[in-house]
C-alpha positions in Angstrom: 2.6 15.8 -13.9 4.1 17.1 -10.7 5.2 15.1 -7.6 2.9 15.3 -4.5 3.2 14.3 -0.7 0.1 12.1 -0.1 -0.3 11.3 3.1 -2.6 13.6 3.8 -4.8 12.7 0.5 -4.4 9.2 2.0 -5.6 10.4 5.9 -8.7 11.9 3.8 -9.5 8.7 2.0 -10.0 7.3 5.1 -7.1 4.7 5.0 -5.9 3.0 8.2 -3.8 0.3 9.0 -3.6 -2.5 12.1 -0.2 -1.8 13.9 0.8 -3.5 17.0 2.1 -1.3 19.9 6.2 -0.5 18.9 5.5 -1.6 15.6 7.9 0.4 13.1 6.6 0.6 9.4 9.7 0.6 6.9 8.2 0.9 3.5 4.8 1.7 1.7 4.0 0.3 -1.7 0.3 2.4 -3.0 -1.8 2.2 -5.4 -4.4 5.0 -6.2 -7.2 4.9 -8.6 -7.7 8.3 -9.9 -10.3 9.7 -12.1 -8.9 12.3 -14.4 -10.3 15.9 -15.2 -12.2 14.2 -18.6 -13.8 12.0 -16.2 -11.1 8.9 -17.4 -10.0 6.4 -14.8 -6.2 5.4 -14.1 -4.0 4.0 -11.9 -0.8 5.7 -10.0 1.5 4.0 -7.9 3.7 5.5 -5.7 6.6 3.7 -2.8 8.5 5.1 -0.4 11.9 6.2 -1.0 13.9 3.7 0.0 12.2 0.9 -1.4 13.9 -1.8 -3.6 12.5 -3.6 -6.5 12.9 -6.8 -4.6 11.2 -5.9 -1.3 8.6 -4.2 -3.6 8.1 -7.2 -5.6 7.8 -9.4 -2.4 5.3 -7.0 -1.3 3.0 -7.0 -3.8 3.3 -11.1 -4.2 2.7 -11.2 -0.7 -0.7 -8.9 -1.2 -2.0 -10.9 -4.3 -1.9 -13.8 -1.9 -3.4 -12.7 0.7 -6.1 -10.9 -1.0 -6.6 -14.4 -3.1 -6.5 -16.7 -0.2 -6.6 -15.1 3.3 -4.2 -13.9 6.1 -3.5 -16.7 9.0 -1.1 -15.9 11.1 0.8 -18.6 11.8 1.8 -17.7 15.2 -2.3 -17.3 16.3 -3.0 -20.8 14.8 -1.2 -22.9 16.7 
């Protein structure tokens, strides 16, 4: 299995994400579901380089909860 550069797969899979204006993204956690040559499914994750295993961890605990429960942003609720 060989290493690939995927933004480019990830531009033609159509994904986007909401920035603010100046916003400066740091670090990218992914998770691709692939189907294999023999038609099998699997799962491939891939991070940015100079992600941690604690920021990486935070990350994804922060995703499982807002995918379970919602985003509010605290700020806009006021």
């Amino acid at each position: 299995m060989a290493e690939n550069q995927i933004g480019q797969l990830l531009d033609s899979l159509g994904v986007t994400a909401e920035l603010d204006e100046g916003d400066m993204p740091v670090d990218a956690h992914v998770l691709l579901r692939v189907v294999k040559a023999d038609g099998t499914t699997s799962l491939v994750k891939a991070v940015s380089e100079s992600l941690d295993w604690i920021t990486l961890l935070g990350m994804l605990t922060a995703a499982l909860k807002i995918e379970n429960d919602g985003y509010v942003n605290a700020r806009e609720d006021d």
